[in-house]
C-alpha positions as CSV (number, residue, x, y, z in Angstrom):
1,X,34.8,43.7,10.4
2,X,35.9,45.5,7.0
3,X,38.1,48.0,7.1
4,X,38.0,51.6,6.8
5,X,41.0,54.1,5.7
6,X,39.6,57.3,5.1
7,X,36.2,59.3,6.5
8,X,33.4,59.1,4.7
9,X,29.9,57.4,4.4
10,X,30.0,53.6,4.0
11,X,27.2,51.4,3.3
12,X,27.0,47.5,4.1
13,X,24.4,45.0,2.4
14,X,24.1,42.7,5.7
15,X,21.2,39.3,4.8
16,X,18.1,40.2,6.6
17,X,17.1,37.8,9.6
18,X,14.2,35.7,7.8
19,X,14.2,33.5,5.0
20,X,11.4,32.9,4.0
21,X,10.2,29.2,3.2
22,X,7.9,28.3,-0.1
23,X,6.0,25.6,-0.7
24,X,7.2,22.8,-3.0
25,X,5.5,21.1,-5.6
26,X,2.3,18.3,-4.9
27,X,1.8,17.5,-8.4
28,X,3.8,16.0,-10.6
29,X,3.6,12.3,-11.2
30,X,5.7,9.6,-11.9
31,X,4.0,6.4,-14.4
32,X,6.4,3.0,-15.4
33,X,4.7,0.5,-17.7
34,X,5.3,-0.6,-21.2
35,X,4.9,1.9,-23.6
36,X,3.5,1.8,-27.1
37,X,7.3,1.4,-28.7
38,X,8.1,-1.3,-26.8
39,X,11.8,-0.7,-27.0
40,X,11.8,3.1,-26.6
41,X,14.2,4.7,-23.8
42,X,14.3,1.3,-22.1
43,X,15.9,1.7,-18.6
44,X,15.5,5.2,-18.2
45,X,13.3,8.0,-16.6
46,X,12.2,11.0,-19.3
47,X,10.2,13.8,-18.1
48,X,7.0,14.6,-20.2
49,X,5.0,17.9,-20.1
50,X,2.6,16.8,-22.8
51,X,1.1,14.7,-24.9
52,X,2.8,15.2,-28.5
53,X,6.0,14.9,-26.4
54,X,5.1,11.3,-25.0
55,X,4.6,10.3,-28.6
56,X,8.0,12.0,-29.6
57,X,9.3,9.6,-27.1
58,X,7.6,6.9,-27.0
59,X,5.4,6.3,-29.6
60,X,7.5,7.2,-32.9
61,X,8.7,4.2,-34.2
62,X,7.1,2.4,-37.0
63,X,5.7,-0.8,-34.6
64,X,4.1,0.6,-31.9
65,X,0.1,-0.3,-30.1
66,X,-1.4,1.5,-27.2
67,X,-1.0,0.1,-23.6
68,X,-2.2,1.2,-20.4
69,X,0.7,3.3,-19.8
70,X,0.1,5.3,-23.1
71,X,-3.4,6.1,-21.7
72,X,-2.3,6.5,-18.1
73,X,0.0,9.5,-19.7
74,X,-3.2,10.7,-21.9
75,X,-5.8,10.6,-18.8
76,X,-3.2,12.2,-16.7
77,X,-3.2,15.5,-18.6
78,X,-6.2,15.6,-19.9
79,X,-7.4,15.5,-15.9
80,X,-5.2,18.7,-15.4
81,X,-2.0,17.5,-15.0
82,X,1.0,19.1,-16.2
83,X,4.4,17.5,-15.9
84,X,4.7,13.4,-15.2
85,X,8.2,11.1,-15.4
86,X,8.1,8.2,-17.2
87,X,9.9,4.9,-17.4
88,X,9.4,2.3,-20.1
89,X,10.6,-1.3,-18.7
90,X,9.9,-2.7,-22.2
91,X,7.7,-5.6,-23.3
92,X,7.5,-8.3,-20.3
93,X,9.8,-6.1,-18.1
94,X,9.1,-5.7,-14.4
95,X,8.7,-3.2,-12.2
96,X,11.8,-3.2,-10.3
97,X,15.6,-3.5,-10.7
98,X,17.3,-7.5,-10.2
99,X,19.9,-6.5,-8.1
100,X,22.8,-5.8,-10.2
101,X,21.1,-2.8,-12.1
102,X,18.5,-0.3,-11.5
103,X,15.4,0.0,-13.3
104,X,11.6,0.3,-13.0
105,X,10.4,2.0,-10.0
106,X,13.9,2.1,-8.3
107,X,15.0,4.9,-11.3
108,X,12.1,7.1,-9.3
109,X,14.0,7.3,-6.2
110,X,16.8,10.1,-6.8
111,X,14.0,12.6,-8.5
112,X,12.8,14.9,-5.9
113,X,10.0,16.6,-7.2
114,X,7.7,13.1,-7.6
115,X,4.7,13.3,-5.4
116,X,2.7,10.2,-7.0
117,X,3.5,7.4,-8.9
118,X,2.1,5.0,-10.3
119,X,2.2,1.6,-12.6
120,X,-0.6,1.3,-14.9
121,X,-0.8,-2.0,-16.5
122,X,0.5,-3.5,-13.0
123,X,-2.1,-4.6,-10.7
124,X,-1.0,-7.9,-8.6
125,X,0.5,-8.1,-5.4
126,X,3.9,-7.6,-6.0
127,X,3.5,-4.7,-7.7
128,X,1.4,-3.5,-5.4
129,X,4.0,-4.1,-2.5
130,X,6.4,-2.3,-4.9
131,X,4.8,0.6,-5.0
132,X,3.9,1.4,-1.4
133,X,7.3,0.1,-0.5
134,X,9.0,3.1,-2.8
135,X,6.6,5.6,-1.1
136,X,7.4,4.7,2.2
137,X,11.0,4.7,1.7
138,X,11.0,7.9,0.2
139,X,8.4,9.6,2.3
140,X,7.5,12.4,-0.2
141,X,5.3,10.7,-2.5
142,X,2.3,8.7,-2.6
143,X,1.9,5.4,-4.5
144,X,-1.8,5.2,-7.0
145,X,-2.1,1.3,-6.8
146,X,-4.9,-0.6,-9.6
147,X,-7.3,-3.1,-9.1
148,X,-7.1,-6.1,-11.5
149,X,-9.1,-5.8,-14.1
150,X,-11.6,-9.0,-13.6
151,X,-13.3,-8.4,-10.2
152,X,-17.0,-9.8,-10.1
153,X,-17.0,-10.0,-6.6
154,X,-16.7,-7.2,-4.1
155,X,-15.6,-8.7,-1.5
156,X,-12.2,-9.7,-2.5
157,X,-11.3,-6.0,-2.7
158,X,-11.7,-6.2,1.4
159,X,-9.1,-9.0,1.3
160,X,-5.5,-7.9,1.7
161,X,-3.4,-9.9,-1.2
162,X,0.0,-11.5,0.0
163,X,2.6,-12.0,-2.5
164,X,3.5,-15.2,-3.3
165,X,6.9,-16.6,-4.4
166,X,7.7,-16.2,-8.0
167,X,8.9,-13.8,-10.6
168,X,8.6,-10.0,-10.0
169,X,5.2,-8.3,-11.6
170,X,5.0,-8.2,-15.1
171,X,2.3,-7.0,-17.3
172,X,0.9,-10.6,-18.7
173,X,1.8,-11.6,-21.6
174,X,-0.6,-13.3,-23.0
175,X,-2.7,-12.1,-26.4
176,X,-5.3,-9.0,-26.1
177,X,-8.1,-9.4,-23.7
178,X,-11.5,-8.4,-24.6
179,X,-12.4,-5.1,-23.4
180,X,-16.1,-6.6,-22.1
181,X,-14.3,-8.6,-19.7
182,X,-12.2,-5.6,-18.1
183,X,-9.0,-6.5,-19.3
184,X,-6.8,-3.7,-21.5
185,X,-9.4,-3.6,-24.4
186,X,-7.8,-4.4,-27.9
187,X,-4.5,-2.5,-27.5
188,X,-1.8,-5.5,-27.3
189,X,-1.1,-8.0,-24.6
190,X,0.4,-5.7,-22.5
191,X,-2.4,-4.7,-20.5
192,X,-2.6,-5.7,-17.2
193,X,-0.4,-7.7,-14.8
194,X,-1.9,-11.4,-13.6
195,X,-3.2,-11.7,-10.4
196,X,-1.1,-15.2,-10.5
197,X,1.2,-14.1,-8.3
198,X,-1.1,-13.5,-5.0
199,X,-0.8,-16.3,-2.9
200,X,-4.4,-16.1,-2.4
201,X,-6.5,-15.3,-5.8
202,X,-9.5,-14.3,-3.6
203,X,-7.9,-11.3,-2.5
204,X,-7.0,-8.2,-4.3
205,X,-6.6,-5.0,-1.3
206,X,-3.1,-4.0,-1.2
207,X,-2.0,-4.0,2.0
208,X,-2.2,-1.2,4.9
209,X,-0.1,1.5,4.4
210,X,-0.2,5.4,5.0
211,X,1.3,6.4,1.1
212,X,-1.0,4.5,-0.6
213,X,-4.3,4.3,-2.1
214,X,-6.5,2.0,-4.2
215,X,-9.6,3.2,-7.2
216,X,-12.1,1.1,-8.0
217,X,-13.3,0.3,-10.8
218,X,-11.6,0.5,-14.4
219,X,-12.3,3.0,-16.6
220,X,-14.1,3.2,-20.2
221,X,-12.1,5.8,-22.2
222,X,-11.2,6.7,-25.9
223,X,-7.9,5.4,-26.8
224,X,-5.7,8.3,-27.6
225,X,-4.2,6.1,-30.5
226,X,-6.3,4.0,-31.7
227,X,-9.6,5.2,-31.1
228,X,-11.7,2.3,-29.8
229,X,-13.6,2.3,-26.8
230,X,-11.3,0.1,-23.9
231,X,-11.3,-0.3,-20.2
232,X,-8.2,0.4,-18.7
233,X,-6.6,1.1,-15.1
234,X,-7.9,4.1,-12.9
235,X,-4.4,5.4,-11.8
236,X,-3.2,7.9,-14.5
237,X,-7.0,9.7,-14.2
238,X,-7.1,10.3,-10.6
239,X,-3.1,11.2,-10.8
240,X,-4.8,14.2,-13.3
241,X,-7.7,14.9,-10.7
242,X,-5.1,15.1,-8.4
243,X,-2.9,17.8,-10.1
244,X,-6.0,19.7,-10.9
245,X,-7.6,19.6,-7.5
246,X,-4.0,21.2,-6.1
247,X,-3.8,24.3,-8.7
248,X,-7.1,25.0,-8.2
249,X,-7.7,24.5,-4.5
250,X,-4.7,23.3,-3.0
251,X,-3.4,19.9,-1.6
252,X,-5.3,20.6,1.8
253,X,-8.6,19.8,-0.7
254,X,-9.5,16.0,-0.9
255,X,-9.6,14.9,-4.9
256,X,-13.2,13.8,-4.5
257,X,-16.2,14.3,-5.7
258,X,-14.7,15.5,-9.2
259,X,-15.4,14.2,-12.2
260,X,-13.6,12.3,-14.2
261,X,-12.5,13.8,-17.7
262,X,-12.0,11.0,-20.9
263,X,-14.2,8.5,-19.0
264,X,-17.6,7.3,-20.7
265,X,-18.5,4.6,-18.6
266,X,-16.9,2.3,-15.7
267,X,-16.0,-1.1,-15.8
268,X,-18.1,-2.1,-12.2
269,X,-21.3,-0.1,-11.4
270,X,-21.0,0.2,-7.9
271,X,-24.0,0.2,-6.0
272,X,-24.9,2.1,-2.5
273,X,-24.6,-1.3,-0.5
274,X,-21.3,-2.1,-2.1
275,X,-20.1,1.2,-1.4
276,X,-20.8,0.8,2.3
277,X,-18.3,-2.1,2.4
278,X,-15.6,-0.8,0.0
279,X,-15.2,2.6,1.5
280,X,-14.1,1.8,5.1
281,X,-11.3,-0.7,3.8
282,X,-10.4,2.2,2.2
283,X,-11.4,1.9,-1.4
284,X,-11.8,4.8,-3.1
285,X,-15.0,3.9,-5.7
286,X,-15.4,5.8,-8.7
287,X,-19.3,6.1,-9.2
288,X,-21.7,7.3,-11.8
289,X,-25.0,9.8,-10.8
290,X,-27.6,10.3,-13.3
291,X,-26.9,14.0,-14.4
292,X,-23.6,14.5,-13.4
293,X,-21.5,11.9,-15.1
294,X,-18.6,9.9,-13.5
295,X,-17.3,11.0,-10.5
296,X,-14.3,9.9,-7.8
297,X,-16.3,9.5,-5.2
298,X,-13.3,8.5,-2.5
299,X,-10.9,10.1,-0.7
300,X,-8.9,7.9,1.8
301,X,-5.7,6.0,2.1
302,X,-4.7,2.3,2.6
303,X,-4.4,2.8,6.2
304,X,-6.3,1.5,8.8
305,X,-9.8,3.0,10.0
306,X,-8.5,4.7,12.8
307,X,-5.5,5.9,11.7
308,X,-4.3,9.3,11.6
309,X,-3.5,9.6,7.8
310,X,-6.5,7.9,6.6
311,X,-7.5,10.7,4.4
312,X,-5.7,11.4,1.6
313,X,-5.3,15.2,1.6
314,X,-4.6,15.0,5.4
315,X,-1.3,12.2,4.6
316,X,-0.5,14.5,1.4
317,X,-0.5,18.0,3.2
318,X,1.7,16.7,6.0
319,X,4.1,15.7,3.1
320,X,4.4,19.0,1.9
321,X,4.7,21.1,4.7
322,X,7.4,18.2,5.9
323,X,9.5,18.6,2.2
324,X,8.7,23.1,2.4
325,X,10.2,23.0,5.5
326,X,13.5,20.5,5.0
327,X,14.0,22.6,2.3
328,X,13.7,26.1,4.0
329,X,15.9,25.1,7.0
330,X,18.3,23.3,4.8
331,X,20.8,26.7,5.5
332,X,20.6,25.9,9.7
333,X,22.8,22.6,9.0
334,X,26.3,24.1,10.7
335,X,25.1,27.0,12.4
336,X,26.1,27.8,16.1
337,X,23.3,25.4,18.1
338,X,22.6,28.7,20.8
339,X,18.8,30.5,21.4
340,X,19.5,32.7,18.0
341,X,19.3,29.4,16.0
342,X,16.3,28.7,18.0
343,X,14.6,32.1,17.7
344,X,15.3,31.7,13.4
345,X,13.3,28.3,13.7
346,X,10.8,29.2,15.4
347,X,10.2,32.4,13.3
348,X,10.7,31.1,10.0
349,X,8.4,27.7,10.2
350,X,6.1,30.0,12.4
351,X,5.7,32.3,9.3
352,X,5.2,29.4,6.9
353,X,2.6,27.7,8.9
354,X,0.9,31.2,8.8
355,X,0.8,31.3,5.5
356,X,-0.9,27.8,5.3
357,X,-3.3,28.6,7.6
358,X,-4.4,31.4,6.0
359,X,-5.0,29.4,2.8
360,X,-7.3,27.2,4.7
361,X,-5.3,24.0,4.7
362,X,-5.5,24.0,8.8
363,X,-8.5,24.7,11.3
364,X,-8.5,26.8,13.5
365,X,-9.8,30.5,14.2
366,X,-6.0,32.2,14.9
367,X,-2.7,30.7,14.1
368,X,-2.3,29.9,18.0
369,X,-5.2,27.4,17.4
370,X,-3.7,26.2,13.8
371,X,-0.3,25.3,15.0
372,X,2.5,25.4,17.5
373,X,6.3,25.6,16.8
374,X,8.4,25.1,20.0
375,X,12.1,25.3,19.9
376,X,14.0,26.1,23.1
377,X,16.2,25.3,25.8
378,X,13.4,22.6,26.8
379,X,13.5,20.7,23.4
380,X,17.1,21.2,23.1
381,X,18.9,20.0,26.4
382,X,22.7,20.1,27.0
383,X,22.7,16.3,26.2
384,X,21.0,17.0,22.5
385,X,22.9,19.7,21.7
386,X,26.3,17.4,22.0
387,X,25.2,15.0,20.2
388,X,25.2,18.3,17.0
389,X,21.4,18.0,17.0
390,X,18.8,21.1,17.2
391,X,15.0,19.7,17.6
392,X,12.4,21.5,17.2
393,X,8.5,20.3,18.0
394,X,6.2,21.4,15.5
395,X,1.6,20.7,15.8
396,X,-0.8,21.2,12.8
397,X,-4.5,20.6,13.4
398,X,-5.4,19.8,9.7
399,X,-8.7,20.2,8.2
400,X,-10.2,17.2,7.5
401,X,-12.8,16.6,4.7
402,X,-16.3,16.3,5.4
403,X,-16.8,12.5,4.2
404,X,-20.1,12.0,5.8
405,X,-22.9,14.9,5.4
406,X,-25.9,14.3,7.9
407,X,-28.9,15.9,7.7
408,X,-31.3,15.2,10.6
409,X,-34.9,15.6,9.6
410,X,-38.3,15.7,11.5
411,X,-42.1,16.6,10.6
412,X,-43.1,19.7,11.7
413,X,-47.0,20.4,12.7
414,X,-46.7,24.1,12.1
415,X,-49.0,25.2,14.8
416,X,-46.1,26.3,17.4
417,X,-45.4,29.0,18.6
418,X,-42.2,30.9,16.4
419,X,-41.1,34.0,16.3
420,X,-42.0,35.9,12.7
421,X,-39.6,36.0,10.0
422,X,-38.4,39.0,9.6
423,X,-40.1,40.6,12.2
């Protein structure tokens, strides 16, 4: 209590009871590959907001050719992205770190505000296993895993890939490979990692996992630096479609059915029957419809049929609402463990929740139907609250996406009896 000397009016600022919690960030990406400057900011992670600053960076030495990373970056933000990280690991560098030093995909682990990643030019099983292993480790981002470059048939895209023993994924190193056979087009020999590794070549479906998901096919774009037609990886495209499908309708909103900005054509024409098998293994497929151009036409995870967090806006929804409120409640850590911490728990996630609801992201007619927060003596026995822990039980009913339209239709004689229009 302060104290007072003389008689007069005193006024206290005292913090009000709420604090309010705001959403966090769903957008920005994360690419490692090899850039065009091959030795440019090797072993580190730079953030890049656009393009003429990627070229700053990495693309302003007097040697340089475009790779799959350079036009991962460019399809990115010309999808709508915004703000991506970036690692180089240099010509015939791998994904991850060896041990003694960090690098690759292990430099993505201490930045918080990554919500995708991705390695375009790396598309065998161990990378594949490298990204979905980051993504599950860190539980606040999901991992954009490529299809090698070469498939003919179908069906190995059904078959999970095991990783065989050998060296960690590196983009091959071989010369260019011809942009008619899928490969990275005519932009140097770093364009896409073997498939040499997988134990079993007739297999190319990462394996099950709730962070991840898998495009199909490649791409036909513009090179951003050298101008030629090429086919390269999906990833850095739908990363863009992403980002733009959360500014403009929010994360709740699957990134489907949107078309895809840069591309001309697709490396695989998928048809309706090939569709039918892809799409339950959860491959998204990127499709082509007479008069309205390319389009992702996908919008699952790696996980399994049945699983909870087989749609991707469901798995990346739960994300954010899971980092907004960490981050809101961060200031409970240390406060008396009594019904007033309760009541503040219950009250601000109760508020938050509200607020998502009313933005659509969850179903249901009132809040009561949308969600429940419970926090009370029941959840937080004498036995819990020794052991300095304060649980809280917290139920969304997210809105899923409407994957499959039906329309049943029947012939109709006309010579019933109905009621008049409009009378």
């Amino acid at each position: 209590m302060p104290s007072y000397f003389s008689p007069g009016i005193y006024v206290e600022e005292v913090p009000a009871g709420a604090r309010p919690i705001g959403p966090v960030g769903t957008s920005t990406a994360a690419f490692v590959g090899v850039a065009p400057d091959r030795t440019a900011r090797l072993g580190e992670a730079l953030a890049v907001n656009n393009w003429t600053e990627f070229l700053r960076l990495y693309a302003d030495g007097d040697e340089f050719e475009s790779t799959p990373l350079a036009r991962a970056v460019f399809g990115f933000l010309d999808n709508g992205g915004t703000r991506c990280w970036v690692v180089n690991v240099g010509e015939g560098g791998a994904l991850t770190g060896n041990g003694r030093q960090r690098g690759g995909l292990d430099l993505l682990e201490a930045i918080d505000e990554i919500s995708i990643v991705a390695a375009p030019g790396f598309h065998d099983a161990v990378a594949h296993e490298a990204l979905l292993s980051l993504a599950e480790r860190t539980r606040t981002m999901v991992a954009i895993c490529d299809p090698a470059p070469d498939i003919d048939d179908i069906s190995t895209l059904t078959r999970v890939a095991t990783a065989g023993a050998g060296r960690a994924a590196k983009p091959s190193e071989g010369g260019d490979t011809p942009a008619s056979s899928g490969g990275s087009g005519g932009s140097g020999g770093s364009g896409g990692g073997t498939t040499g590794s997988s134990a079993n070549p007739t297999a190319h479906r990462p394996r099950q996992s709730d962070f991840g998901a898998l495009y199909f096919p490649w791409l036909r774009v513009r090179d951003p630096l050298s101008g030629d037609l090429v086919l390269t990886p999906p990833s850095g495209h739908l990363a863009g479609i992403w980002a733009r499908t959360d500014a403009l309708r929010g994360v709740h909103k699957a990134p489907a059915n949107e078309p895809v900005r840069g591309a001309v054509d697709l490396g695989h024409l998928v048809t309706r029957s090939e569709h039918d098998v892809l799409n339950p293994r959860g491959v998204n497929v990127i499709r082509y419809f007479p008069g309205e151009g390319i389009r992702v036409w996908g919008a699952r995870t790696l996980a399994a049929e049945a699983s909870e967090w087989r749609y991707l806006n469901v798995r990346r929804l739960s994300i954010a609402i899971e980092q907004a409120i960490a981050n809101g409640t961060r200031w409970m850590v240390f406060e008396p463990n009594d019904y007033t911490l309760w009541r503040s728990i219950r009250r601000d996630i109760g508020a938050f929740l509200t607020r998502v609801w009313r933005d659509g992201a969850l179903l249901g007619r009132t809040p009561e139907e949308a969600f429940f927060v419970k926090c009370d003596e029941e959840t937080n026995p004498a036995d819990v609250r020794d052991a300095g822990m304060v649980v809280a039980h917290i139920g969304i009913a997210v809105v899923k996406p409407a994957e499959f339209v039906v329309f049943k239709l029947s012939q109709w004689s006309g010579d019933t009896e109905t009621e008049t229009i409009g009378g």
